[in-house]
Wavefront OBJ file of the C-alpha trace (Angstrom):
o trace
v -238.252 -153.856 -150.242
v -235.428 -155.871 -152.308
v -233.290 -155.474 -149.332
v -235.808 -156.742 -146.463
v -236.856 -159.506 -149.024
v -233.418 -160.919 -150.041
v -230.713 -159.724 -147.392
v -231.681 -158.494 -144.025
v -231.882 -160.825 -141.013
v -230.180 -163.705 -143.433
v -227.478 -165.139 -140.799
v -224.216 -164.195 -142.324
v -220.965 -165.930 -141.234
v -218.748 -164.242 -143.876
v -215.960 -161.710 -141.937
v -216.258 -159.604 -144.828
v -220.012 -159.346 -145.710
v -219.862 -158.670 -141.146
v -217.405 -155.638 -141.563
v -219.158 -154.000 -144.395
v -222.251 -154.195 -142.048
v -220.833 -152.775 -139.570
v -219.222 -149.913 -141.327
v -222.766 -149.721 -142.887
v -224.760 -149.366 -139.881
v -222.435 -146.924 -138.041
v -222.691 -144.626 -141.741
v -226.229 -144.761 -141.339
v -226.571 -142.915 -137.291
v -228.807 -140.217 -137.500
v -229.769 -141.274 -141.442
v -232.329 -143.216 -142.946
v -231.888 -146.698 -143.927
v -232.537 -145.888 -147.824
v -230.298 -143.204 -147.911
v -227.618 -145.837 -147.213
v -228.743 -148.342 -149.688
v -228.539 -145.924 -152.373
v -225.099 -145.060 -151.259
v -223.780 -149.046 -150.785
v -222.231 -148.901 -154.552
v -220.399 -146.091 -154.345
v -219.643 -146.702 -150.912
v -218.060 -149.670 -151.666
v -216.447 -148.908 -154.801
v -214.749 -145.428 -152.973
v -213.509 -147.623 -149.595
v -211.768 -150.162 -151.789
v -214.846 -152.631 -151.554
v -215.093 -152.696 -147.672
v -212.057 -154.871 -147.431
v -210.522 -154.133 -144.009
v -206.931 -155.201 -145.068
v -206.957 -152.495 -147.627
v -209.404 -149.983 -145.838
v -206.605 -150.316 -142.906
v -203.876 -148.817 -144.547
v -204.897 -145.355 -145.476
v -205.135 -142.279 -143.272
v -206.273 -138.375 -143.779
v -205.046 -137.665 -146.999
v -207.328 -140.667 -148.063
v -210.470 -139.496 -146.388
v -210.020 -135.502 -148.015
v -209.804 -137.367 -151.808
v -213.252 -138.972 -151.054
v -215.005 -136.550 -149.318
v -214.679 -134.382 -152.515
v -216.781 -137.526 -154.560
v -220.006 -137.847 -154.552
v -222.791 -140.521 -153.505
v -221.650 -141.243 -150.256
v -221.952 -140.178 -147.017
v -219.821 -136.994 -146.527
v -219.349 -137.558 -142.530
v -215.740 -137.210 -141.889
v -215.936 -138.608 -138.598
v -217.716 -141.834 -139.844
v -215.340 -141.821 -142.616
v -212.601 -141.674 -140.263
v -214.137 -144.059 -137.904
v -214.195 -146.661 -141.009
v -210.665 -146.701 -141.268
v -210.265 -147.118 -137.425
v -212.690 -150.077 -137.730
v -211.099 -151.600 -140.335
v -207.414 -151.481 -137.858
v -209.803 -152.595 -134.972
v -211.376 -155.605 -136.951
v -208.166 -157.034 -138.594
v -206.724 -156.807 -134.922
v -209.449 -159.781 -134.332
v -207.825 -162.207 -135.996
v -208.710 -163.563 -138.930
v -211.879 -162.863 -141.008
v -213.426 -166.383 -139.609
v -211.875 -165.494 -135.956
v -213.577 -161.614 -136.436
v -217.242 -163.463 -137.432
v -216.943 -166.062 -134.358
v -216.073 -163.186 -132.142
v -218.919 -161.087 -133.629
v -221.085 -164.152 -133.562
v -220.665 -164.620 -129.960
v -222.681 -162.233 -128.615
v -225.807 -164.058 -129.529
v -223.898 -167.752 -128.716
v -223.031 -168.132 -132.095
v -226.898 -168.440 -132.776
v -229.871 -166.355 -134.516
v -232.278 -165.262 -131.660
v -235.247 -165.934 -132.658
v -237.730 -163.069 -131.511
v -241.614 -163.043 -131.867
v -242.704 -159.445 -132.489
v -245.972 -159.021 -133.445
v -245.783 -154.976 -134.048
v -242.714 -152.648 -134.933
v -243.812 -151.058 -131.439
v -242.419 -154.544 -130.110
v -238.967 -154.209 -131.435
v -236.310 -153.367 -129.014
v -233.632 -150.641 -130.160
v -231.345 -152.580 -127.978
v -230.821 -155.267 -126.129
v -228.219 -156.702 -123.398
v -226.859 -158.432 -126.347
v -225.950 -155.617 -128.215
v -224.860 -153.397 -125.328
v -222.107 -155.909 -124.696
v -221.169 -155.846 -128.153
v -220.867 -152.221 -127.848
v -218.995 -151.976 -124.735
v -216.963 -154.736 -125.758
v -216.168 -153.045 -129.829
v -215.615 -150.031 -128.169
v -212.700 -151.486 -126.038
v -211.086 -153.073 -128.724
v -210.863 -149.075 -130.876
v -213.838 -149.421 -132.506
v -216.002 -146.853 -133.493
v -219.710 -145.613 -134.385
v -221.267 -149.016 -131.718
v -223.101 -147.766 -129.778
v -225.984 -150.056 -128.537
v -228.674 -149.001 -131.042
v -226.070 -149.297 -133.918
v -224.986 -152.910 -132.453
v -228.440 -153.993 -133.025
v -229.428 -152.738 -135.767
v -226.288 -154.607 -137.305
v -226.898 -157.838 -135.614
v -230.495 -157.288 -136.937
v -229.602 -156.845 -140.755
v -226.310 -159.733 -139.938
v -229.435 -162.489 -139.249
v -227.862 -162.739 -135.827
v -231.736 -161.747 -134.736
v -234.385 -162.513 -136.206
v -236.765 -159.876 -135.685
v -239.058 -159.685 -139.057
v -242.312 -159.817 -137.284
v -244.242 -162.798 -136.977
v -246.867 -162.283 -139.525
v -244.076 -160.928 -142.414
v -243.312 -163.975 -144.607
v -239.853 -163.835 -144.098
v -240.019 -164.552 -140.191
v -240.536 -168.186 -140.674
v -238.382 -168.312 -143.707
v -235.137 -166.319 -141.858
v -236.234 -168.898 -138.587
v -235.113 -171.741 -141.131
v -231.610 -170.879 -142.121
v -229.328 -171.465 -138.798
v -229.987 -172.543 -135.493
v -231.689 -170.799 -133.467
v -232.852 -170.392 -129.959
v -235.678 -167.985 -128.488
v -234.590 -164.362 -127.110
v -235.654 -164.426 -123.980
v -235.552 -160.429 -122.564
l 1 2 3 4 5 6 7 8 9 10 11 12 13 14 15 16 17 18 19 20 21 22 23 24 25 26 27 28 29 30 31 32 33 34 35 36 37 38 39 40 41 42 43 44 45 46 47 48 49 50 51 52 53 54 55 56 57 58 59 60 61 62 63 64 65 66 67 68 69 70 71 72 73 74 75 76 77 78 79 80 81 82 83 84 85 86 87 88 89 90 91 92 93 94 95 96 97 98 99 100 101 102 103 104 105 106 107 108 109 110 111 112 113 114 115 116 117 118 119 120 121 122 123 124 125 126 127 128 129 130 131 132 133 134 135 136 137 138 139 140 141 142 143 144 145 146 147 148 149 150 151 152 153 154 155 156 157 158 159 160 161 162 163 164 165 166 167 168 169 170 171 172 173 174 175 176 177 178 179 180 181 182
């Protein structure tokens, strides 16, 4: 609940706070969204904070020293794939270039949607399928379409907290925003 109340769908321009969503999302495929939160510290602490200049650096021998730790996700592949990311995303630029890019897909503004039932929400969109094709070509990995948005969800690049939760209208307040129109 802290995490729906404080962080997710709050826009976030930081390149940093983007990448350790993304790595975030792609960890959680095929988990539940809790399992992840109660992994974030140790996540973080174990990939050298999320920082893709460091992350970029290290290889193999790197991912066998923390897959013997414990409380995180023990997924080589996504492991892997974080490393990958983190060569992919400093390859954008810089961290501000990297959130402008990522930003882009939704014009660089929150869609606002108006969901009145979870049934309502999309698991994808055109928006994020172009993010995924377009991640993909760059080397990233773990984007598919469903992952896309569910990061550009929890990023604030969509607002989709349903109409009657009180953070709809408080989200809808914090960046400009224009209506999804599907």
């Amino acid at each position: 609940m802290r995490y729906h109340d404080k962080e997710w769908g709050v826009p976030l321009h930081d390149g940093h706070g983007l990448f350790e969503l993304l790595v975030m999302e792609g960890m959680q495929a095929g988990l539940s969204w809790i399992t992840i939160l109660r992994k974030r510290k140790q996540t973080r602490k174990l990939l050298l904070e999320l920082n893709p200049n460091k992350l970029a650096n290290f290889g193999s021998d790197f991912i066998n020293n923390i897959m013997k730790e414990e409380g995180i996700i023990h997924h080589r592949g996504k492991l892997e794939a974080s490393i990958k990311n983190a060569r992919a995303f400093i390859a954008l630029g810089s961290t501000t270039d990297a959130a402008k890019f990522l930003w882009s897909f939704t014009g660089g503004e929150t869609l606002l949607n108006c969901w009145e039932s979870r049934s309502d929400v999309p698991t994808f969109t055109s928006e994020s399928t172009s993010m995924a094709k377009c991640l993909k070509k760059k080397g990233f990995r773990y984007v598919g379409p469903t992952i896309c948005y569910a990061f550009m969800q929890s990023a604030g690049m969509v607002n989709d907290h349903l109409v009657g939760c009180f953070r709809h209208k408080e989200c809808a307040k914090t960046g400009a925003i224009r209506h999804l129109v599907e």
